[in-house]
N, C-alpha and C positions, 0 to 999 in steps of 0.2 A: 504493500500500500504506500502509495507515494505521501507525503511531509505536505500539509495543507497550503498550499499559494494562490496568488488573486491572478488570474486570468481575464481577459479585455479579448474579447474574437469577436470577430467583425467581417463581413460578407460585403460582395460589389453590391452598393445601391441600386435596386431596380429603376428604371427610365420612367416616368410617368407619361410615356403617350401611345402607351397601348399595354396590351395583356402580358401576364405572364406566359412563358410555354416552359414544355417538360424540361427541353435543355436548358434552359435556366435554369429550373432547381437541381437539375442531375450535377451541374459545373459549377455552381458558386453556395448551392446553401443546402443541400442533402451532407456534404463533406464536412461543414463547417458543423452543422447542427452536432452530427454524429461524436465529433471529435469534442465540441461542448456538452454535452450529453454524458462521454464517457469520463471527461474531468471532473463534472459534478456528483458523477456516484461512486469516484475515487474521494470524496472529501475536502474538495475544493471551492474556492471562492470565486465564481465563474459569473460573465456581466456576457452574456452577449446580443451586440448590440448591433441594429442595419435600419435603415429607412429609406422611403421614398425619396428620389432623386426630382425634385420640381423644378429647376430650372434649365434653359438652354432653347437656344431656338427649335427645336425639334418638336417644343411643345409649343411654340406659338404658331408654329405651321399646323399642324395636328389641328390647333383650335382653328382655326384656318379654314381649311379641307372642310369642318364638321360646323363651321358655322357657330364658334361657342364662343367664350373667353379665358383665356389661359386656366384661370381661376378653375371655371367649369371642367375642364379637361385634366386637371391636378388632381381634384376629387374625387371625377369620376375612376380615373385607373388607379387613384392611390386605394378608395374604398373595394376594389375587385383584386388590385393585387393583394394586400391586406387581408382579405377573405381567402384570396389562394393559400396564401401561406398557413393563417389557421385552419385552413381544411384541409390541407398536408398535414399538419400537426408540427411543422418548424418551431422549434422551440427558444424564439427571441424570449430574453430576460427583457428588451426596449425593443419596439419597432417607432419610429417617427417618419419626422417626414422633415424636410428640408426647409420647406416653406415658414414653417413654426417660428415664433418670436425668441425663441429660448435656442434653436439653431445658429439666427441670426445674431444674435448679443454675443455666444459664446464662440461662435467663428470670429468675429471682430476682435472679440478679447484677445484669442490667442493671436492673430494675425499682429494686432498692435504690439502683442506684449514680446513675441519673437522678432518682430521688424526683421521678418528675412524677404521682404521681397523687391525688386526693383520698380518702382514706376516710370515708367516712359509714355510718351505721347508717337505715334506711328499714323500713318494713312494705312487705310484700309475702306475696302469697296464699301458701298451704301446701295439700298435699292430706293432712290428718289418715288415710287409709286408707293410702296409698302413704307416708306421712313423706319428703315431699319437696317442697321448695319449685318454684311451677309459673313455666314463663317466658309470656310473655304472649299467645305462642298457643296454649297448653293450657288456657285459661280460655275457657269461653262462656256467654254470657248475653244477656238479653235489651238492646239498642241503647235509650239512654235519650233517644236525636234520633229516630228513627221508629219503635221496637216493635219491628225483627227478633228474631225468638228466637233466632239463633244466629251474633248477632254475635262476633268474636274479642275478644279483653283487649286488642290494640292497633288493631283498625278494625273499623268494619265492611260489611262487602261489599258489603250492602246499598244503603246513602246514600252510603256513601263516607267516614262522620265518622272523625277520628283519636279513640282510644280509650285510656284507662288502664283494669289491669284492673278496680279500685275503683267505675269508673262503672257499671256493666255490674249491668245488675237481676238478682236471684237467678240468681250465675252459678256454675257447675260446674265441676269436673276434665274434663277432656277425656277424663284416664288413665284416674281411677276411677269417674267420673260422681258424686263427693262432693260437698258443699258446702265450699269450701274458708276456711280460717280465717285470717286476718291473724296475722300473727308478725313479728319485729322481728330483720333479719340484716343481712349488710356487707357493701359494695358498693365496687367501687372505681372510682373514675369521673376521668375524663380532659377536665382542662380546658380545651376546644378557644380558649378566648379567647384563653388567652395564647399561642398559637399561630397566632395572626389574620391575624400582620406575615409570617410564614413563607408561609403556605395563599395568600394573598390573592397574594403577589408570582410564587407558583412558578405560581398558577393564571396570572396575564396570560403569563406567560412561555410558557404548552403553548398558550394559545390564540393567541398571535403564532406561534407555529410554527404549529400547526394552521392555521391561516387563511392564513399566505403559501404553505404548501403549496399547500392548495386553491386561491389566486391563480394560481399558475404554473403549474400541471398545467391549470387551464382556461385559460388566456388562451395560452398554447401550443400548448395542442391544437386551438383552434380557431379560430385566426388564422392564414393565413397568410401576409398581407401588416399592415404595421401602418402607420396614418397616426399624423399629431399629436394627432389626435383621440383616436385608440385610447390614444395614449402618454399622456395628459388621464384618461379612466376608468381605467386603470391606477394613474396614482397617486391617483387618489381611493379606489378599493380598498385600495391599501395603507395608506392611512390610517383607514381603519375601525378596526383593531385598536388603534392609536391612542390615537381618540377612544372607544373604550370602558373603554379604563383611565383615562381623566382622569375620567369619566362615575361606571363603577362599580369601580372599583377602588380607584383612587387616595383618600388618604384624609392629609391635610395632615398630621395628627396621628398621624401611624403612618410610612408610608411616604415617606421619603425618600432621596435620592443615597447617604447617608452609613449607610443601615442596615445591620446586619451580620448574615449568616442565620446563626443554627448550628442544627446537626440530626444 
């Protein structure tokens, strides 16, 4: 029996502009439930916690399409996903919803009180019929690397090139089928570099688990006698993991003994 600790598990917010389906629950909240489920009958102090994702234009198209108001459209699939999930039986300790005043205050708080993020001002497309600024797949135009006419604002299908919407030859609303205008709005954007020393050490560390994993579930499962030999690729195995953080990971000027994570 494991030594009682407080555990925080947390599943991808569902999208509020439409239903849940099975893939959903099979990939983000059958696994999580399960793995909280089994914490709390080892004697644990378990919190978990997911809710409705409400914002993003995906929902004000959605309302859109259906003639509603965002509002109406939040509701309606926050209250059916919500019902999905207790008639699965998912066993959130909190479900919310994004929208909420106590979501909002407390994203602010943190936001303020870590001050990690950049603000900048940038151009980005506008659709002048709808007065809404477009995200970069409601932009299409013609691909300036092979001539598709309906490549997206970030790729295109086509060739395969990564795209801004800006490249993109006489490119359109998705929403209103407009010509959309450049305007000048604020962005807040997330410094991932100084974050490098953090990403970089937790990454070798899941893939040292991952990898001795998969050592010992194969070399168990299908050995059943083992020479000195075996016990020779063995630890050559385990040294892969190794020699890939000295390779790509490891970085003299960043990572060393004495670093200290915070997060």
């Amino acid at each position: 029996m494991e030594s009682k600790k407080r555990y925080t598990i947390t599943s991808a917010l569902p999208y509020t502009n439409g239903r849940l389906h099975i893939g959903h629950l099979a990939g983000a909240y059958i696994p999580a439930d399960i793995y909280a489920r089994f914490k709390r009958i080892t004697d644990n102090d378990v919190a978990y916690i997911c809710g409705s994702d409400e914002h993003g234009v995906a929902i004000s198209i959605r309302a859109k399409k259906e003639n509603k108001t965002p509002k109406e459209i939040i509701d309606k699939y926050h209250a059916l996903i919500k019902k999905s999930f207790d008639d699965f039986g998912i066993s959130f300790d909190n479900y919310s919803r994004t929208s909420s005043k106590i979501h909002h205050e407390t994203a602010s708080e943190f936001l303020n009180k870590k001050n990690c993020f950049e603000i900048k001002k940038s151009k980005q497309l506008y659709d002048p019929v709808e007065n809404q600024f477009l995200a970069d797949r409601f932009v299409e135009g013609e691909c300036p690397h092979c001539g598709f006419e309906h490549a997206y604002g970030d790729q295109c299908e086509n060739c395969g090139s990564s795209l801004s919407p800006e490249q993109l030859i006489n490119p359109i609303s998705k929403i209103s089928g407009a010509k959309p205008e450049e305007k000048e709005t604020t962005h807040w954007y997330l410094p991932l570099g100084e974050y490098e020393n953090f990403i970089k050490l937790n990454l070798f560390r899941i893939s040292i688990i991952f990898w001795l994993s998969l050592i010992l579930i194969s070399f168990f499962s299908y050995n059943k006698t083992y020479s000195f030999q075996d016990s020779l690729i063995f630890i050559r195995f385990l040294l892969i993991p190794f020699f890939c953080y000295f390779v790509f990971f490891r970085d003299k000027n960043h990572i060393t003994p004495a670093m200290k994570i915070e997060g």
